[in-house]
C-alpha positions in Angstrom: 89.3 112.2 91.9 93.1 112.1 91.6 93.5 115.8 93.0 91.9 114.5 96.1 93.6 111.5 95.9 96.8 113.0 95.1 96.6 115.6 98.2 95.2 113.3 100.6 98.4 110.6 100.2 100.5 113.7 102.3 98.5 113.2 105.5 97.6 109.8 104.8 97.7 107.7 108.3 98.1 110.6 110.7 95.4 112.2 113.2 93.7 115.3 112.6 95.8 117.3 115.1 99.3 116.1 113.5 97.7 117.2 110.1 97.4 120.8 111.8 100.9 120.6 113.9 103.1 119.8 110.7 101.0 121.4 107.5 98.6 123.7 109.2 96.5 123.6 106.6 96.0 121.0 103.8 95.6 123.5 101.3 97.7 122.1 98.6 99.9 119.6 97.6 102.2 119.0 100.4 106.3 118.3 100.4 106.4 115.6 103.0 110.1 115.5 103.0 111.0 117.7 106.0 108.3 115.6 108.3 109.6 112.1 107.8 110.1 110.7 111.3 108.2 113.9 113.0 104.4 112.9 111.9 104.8 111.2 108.2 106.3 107.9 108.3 106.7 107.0 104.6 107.5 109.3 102.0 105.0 110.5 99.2 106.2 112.2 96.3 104.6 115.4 96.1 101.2 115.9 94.0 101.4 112.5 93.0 98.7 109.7 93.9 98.2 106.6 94.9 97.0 103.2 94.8 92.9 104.9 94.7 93.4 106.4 91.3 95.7 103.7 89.8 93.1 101.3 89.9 90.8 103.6 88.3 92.5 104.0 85.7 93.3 100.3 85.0 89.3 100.7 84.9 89.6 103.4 82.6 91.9 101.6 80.3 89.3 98.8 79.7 86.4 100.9 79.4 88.2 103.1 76.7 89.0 99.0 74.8 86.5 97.1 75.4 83.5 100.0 75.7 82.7 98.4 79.1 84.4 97.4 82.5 85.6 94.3 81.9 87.0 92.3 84.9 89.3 89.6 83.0 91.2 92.9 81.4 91.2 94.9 84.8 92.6 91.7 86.5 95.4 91.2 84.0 95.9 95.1 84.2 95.8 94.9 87.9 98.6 91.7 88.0 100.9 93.8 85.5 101.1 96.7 87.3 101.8 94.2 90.3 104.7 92.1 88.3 107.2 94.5 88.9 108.7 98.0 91.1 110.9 98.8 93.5 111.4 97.5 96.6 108.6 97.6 99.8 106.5 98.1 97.2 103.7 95.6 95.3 105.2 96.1 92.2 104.3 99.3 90.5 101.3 100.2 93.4 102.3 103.1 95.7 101.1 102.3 99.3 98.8 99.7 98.5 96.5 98.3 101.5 97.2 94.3 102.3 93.9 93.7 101.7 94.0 94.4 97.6 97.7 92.5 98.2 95.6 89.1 99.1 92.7 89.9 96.3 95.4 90.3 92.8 97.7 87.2 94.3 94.5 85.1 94.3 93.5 85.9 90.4 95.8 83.3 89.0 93.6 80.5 90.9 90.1 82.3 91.2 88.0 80.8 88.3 85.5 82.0 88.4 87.2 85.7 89.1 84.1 87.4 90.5 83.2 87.1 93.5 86.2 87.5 95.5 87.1 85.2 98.6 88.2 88.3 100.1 85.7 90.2 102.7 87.1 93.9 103.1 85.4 96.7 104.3 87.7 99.5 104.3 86.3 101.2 101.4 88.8 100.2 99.1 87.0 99.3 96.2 84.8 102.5 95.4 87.0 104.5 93.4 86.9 101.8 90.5 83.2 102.6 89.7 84.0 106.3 89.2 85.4 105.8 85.3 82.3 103.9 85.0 79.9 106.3 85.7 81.6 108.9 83.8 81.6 106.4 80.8 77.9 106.0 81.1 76.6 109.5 82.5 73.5 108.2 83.8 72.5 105.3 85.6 71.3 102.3 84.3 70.9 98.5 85.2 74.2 97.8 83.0 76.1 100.7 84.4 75.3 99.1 88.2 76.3 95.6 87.4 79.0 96.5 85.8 80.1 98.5 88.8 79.1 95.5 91.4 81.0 93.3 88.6 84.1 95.0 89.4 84.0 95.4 92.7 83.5 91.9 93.5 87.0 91.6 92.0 88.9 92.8 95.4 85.8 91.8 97.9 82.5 89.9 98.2 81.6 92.0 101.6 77.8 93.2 100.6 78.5 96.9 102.5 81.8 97.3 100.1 80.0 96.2 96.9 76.9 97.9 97.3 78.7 101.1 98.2 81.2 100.6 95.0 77.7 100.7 93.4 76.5 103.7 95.1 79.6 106.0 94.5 78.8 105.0 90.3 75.3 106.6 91.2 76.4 109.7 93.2 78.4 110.5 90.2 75.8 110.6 87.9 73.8 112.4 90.1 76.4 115.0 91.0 77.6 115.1 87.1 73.1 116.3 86.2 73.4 119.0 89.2 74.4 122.6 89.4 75.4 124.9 92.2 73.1 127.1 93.7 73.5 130.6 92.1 73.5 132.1 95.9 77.2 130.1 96.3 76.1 128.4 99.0 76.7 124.9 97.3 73.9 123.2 96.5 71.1 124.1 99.2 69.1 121.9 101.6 66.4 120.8 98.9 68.8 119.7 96.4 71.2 118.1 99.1 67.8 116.2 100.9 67.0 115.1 97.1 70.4 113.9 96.8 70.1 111.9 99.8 66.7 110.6 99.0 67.5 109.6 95.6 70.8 107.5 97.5 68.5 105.9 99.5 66.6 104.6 96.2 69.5 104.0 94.3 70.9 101.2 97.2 67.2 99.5 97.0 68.0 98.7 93.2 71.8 98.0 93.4 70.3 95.7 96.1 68.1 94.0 94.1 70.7 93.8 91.4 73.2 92.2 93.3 70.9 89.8 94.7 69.6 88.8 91.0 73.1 88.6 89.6 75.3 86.9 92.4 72.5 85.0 94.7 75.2 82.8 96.4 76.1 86.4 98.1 72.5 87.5 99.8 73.1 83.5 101.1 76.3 84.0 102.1 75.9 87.6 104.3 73.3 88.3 106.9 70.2 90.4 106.1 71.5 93.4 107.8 74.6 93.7 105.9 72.8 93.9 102.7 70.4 96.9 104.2 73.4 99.0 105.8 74.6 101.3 103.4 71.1 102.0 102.5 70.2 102.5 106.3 73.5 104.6 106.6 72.1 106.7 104.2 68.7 107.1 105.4 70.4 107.9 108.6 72.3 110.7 107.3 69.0 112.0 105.5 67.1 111.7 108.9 70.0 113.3 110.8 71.1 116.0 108.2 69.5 119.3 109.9 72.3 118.4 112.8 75.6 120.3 113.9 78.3 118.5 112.1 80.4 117.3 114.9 77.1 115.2 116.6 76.4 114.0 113.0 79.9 112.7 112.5 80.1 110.9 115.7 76.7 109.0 114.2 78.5 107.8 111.2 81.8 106.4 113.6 78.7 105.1 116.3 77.0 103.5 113.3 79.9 102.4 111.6 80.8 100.2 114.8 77.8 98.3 115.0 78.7 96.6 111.5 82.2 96.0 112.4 84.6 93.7 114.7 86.2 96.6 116.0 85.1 100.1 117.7 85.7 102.7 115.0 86.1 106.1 116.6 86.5 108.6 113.9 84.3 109.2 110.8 87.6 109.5 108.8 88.9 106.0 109.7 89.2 103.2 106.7 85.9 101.7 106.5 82.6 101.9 104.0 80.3 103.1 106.2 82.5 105.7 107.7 84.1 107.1 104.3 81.0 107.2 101.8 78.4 109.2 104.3 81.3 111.0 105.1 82.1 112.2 101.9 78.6 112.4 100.9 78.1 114.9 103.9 81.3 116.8 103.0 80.5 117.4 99.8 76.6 118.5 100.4 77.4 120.6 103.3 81.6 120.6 103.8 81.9 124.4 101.7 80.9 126.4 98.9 83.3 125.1 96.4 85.3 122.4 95.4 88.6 123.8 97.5 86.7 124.5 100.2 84.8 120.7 100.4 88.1 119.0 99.9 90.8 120.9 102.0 88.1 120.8 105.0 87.8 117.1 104.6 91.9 116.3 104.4 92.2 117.8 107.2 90.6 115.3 109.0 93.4 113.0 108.7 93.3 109.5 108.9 92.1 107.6 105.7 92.7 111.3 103.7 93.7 109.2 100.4 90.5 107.5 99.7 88.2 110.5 101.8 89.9 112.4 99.2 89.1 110.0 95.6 85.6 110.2 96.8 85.3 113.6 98.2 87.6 114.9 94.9 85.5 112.6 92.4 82.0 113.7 93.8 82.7 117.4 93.8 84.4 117.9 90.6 81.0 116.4 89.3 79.2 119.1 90.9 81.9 121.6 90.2 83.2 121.2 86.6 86.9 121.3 85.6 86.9 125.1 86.0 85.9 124.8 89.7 89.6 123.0 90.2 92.0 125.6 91.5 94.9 126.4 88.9 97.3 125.3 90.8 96.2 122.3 92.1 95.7 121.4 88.5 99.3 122.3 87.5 100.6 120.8 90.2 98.9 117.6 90.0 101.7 114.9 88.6 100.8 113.4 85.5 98.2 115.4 85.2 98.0 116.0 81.0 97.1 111.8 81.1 94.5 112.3 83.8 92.7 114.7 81.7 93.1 113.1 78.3 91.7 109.9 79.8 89.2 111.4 81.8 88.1 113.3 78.6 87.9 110.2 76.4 85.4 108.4 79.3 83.0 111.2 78.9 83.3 111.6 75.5 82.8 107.6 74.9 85.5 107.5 72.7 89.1 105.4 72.2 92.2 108.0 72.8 95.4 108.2 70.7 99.1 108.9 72.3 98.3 108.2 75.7 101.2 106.7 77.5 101.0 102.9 78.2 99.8 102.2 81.7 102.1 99.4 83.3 105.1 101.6 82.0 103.7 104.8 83.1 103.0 104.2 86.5 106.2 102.0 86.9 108.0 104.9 86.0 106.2 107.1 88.7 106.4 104.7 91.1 110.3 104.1 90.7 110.8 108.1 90.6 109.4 108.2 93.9 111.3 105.5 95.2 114.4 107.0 93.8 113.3 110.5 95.6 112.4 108.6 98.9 116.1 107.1 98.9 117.3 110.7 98.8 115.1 111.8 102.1 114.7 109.1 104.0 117.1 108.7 107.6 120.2 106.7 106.6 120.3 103.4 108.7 122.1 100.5 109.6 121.9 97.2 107.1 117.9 95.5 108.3 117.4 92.4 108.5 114.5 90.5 106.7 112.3 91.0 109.2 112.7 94.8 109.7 112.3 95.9 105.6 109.0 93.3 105.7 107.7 95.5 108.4 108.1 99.0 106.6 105.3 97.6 103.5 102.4 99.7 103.6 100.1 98.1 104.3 96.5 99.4 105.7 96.1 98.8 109.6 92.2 99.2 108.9 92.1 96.4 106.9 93.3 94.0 109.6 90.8 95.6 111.6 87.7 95.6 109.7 88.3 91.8 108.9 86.7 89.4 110.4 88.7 88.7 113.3 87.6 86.0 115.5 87.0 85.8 119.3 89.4 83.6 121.1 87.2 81.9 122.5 86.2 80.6 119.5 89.5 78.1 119.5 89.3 76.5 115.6 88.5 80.1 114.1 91.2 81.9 116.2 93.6 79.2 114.8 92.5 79.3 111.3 92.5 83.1 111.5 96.3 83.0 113.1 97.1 80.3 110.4 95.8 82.6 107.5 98.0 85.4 108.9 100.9 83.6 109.1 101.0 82.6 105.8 100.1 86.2 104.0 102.8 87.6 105.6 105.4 84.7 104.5 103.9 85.3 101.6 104.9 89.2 101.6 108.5 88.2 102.7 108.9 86.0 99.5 107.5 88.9 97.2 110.7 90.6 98.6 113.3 88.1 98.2 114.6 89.2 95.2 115.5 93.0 96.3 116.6 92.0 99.8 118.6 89.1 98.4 120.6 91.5 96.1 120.8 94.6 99.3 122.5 92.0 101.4 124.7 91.0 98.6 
């Protein structure tokens, strides 16, 4: 998970052609340094990752405390590693989307916490159920709510929960599976069993989140409950086809569900990202660098198409299936393992590093480094340094943005904007106060 985290954050945003243009190939960890301004906007320290796995791990924390995923401990996790950082970014999170921004300010007056007010689609959430699954190995009733449970932390959206859910159960599956001895991954039986057993799997986490939060199933329209598990029986129905026609499916599909035209399987949204890894991974390559460097270099949402494509193929894989190098040049990698080693072990861990001061002290090291690189310019004004947070464009776009012609919602939407990003601007008053000074 954090290797394809960690390798997608250097093409992050950009379009598959730019990928090619300025890396070639994404083959490894990449130095972004020399593209800043010529592709890559922001700067991302190399082999280090991002907002996907730090959330995972404030999951893993929990688990490895409490022997469960428990959201009042992920919450405070999540607003302590939000307390404090550099500045342009939300706290010690590196490149968080706006979307997870809105869900950990709103904790302090949420009661109950689950579910969220906050309806996101942009795939955002499934990377917290992947230390849950490897806690529990095999799917189970408790191992699904507690995976919904979490979710319902940064959205309420049916299509994100239910595919938080669904990632849980794909790594179980993948974790019970081997490679076919030929090398040619797994095969088209075990990949159309995969699929099947997907398909299943969202029928229970249906009826599970259904049981558990009913306000939900009154809240959302039928279809949104059914279309990850439609997705899925899509992909099954439409697996025997060249991948290009199969991928503009997914984008075609994923469009029907959203306000907004999505155009690329790779863009930020659940039902692009999760059959798109899915696919990857069952018929992307013969090993694990071969199923994640051809799915980075698609480009766009690389960072999460990387946790899940990373997190689903190590399961298949093993540890040994990880390139050397990738491991060694994976930042913090020693804590990675030890954690990731405690989850499957279901066991507590001594001498790890403390997470708020760990990943405050990564995040400020790449700030420091970014200082170093970055153009030098002119003194900005408050509105300029607001502008550089990075924050997701997809998760503007896969809200639910009114029509204008529907006058009260367009103001109430315009309202609601208004006031996030005042909101922003006042997280930042502190550092620009003291730049102008």
């Amino acid at each position: 998970m954090t290797v394809g985290d960690a390798m997608g954050m250097a093409v992050k945003g950009l379009k598959p052609e730019t990928v090619k243009q300025c890396f070639g190939s994404m083959d490894d960890f990449k130095d972004v340094r020399k593209y800043i301004g010529k592709g890559v906007k922001r700067y991302r320290m190399k082999g280090l990752y991002g907002t996907q796995t730090q959330r995972a791990l404030a999951v893993c924390d929990s688990i490895l405390k409490n022997k469960k995923a428990d959201v009042a401990g992920i919450s405070d996790l999540f607003r302590e590693l939000a307390s404090a950082g550099p500045e342009n970014y939300y706290g010690a999170f590196r490149h968080a989307e706006g979307g997870f921004y809105q869900a950990v300010e709103s904790f302090p007056g949420r009661k109950p916490l689950i579910p969220s007010d906050q309806d996101h689609t942009g795939c955002s959430t499934p990377s917290l159920a992947i230390p849950i699954a490897l806690f529990h190995q095999k799917e189970s009733p408790e191992m699904i709510r507690q995976c919904l449970e979490t979710g319902l932390l940064l959205s309420r959206n049916p299509m994100e929960i239910i595919g938080t859910a669904l990632t849980g159960h794909l790594v179980t599956c993948f974790i019970s599976l081997e490679p076919d001895e030929d090398g040619e991954g797994l095969g088209k039986e075990k990949s159309q069993q995969v699929l099947e057993g997907a398909v299943e799997a969202c029928e229970r986490i249906e009826l599970i989140l259904k049981e558990r939060f009913p306000e939900i199933e009154q809240t959302f329209d039928k279809k949104i409950f059914q279309a990850v598990r439609l997705t899925v029986q899509g992909v099954l129905d439409r697996f025997d086809e060249e991948p290009g026609s199969l991928y503009d499916w997914i984008a075609e599909n994923a469009s029907l569900h959203g306000k907004n035209k999505i155009t690329s399987p790779a863009q930020g949204h659940v039902l692009t990202l999760i059959p798109l890894a899915l696919v990857r991974v069952l018929k992307g390559g013969k090993d694990f660098a071969g199923v994640l460097t051809g799915s980075l270099n698609m480009g766009k949402e690389s960072a999460r198409l990387g946790t899940l494509v990373g997190a689903w193929a190590g399961a298949l894989y093993g540890y040994v299936g990880i390139p050397q190098l990738w491991k060694s040049g994976l930042v913090n990698s020693k804590e990675i393992k030890t954690r990731g080693e405690a989850l499957f072990q279901r066991r507590a861990v001594k001498g790890v590093k403390d997470l708020v001061l760990m990943e405050q002290a990564l995040t400020q090291k790449e700030f420091e480094e970014g200082k170093r690189v970055s153009p030098k310019t002119t003194q900005k004004t408050r509105r300029q340094i607001s502008s550089r947070l990075d924050f997701d464009e997809d998760e503007f776009e896969e809200s639910a943005i009114p029509k204008k012609e529907d006058a009260a919602q367009w103001r109430k939407f315009q309202k609601d904007k208004t006031k996030m990003k005042r909101d922003r601007r006042r997280n930042l008053n502190v550092n620009l106060d003291s730049e102008e000074d």
